[in-house]
N, C-alpha and C positions, 0 to 999 in steps of 0.2 A: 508558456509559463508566464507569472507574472509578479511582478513584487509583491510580496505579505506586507501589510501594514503592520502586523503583529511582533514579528520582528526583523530586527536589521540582517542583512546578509542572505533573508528565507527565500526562498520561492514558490509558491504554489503548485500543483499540476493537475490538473484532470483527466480521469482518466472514464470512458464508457465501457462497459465489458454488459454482459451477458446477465439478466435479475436473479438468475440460478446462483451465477457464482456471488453476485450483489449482495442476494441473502445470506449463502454461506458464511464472506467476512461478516456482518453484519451479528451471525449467531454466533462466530465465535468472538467476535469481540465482546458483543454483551455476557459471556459467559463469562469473560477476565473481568469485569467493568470495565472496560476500554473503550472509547469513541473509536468509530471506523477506523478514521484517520491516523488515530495513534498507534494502532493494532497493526495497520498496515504499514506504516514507519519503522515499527519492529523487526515486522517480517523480511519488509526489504534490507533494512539495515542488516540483519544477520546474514542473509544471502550474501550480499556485498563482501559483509567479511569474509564470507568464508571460503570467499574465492574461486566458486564453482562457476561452470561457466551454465549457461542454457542454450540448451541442444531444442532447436528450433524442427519440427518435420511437418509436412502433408499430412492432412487428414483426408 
């Protein structure tokens, strides 16, 4: 991670995953108007609330 210069207190992250799933956020974001990144801040932020855990398994 690393400091935003955008703003105080933020931090960056990067993440690599898979161009399949890439695209997917990418179409649902554009279909809210949403940039990647905001779309994804959503998703995550709801998650977080809502206090689910993820159940991690083998594929």
């Amino acid at each position: 991670m690393s400091t935003n210069p955008i703003g105080k207190g933020t931090k960056t992250i990067g993440i690599n995953m898979s161009g399949e799933m890439a695209g997917e956020l990418t179409d649902r974001a554009e279909s809210m108007h949403l940039s990647v990144s905001k779309y994804c801040k959503i998703i995550l932020q709801q998650w977080v609330e809502s206090g689910n855990k993820l159940n991690l398994t083998e594929r």
